[in-house]
Residue, then its C-alpha position, 0 to 999 in steps of 0.5 A: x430073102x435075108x441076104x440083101x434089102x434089094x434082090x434080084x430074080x430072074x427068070x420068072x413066070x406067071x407061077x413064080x410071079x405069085x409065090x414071090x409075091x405072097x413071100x415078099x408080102x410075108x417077109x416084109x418086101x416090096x416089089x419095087x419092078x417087074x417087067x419083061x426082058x427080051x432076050x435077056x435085055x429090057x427095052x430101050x425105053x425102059x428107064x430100070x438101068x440101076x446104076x446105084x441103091x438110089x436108081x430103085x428109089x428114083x424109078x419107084x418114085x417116078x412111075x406109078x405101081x402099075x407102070x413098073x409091075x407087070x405080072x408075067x403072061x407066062x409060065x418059064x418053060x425051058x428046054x435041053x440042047x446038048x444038055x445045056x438049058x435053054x428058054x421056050x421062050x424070047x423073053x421072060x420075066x424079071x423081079x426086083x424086091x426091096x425090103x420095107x424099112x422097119x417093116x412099113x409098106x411104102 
């Protein structure tokens, strides 16, 4: 989590969920979205189509925290098929974690 000020993580489950949320709050992130994917796309409605730095601060400005967090139902549960990994599942989760500025929470 000292790479960026913006990471990405996918796929996650409800276990990843909250370790990365507890490491976020240790090492000064915020979640800035997480939400579900449906084989690998995000809905049509969703507006989270990041095009530039600004896109995270315009869509964490427009919906409110419980609108762009959605913690994951499910753990990630993937499977082998010619040993190529594959997902249980039709879709899973992503996270978007942006660090604080100076160390204050927004």
């Amino acid at each position: 989590m000292r790479v960026s000020d913006i990471i990405h993580c996918a796929p996650i489950g409800r276990n990843d969920f909250r370790v990365l949320e507890a490491l976020a709050e240790k090492e000064n992130f915020d979640i800035i979205a997480c939400r579900r994917m449906t084989f690998g796309r995000l809905s049509k409605s969703d507006e989270f189509l990041a095009e530039n730095i600004h896109s995270y601060y315009d869509y964490k400005e427009k919906y409110p925290t419980e609108q762009r967090i959605q913690s994951p139902i499910e753990n990630v549960e993937i499977f082998k098929i010619l040993n190529y990994p594959h997902l249980k599942t039709g879709g899973v989760n992503f996270i978007v974690l942006e660090r604080r500025k100076n160390g204050v929470k927004s």
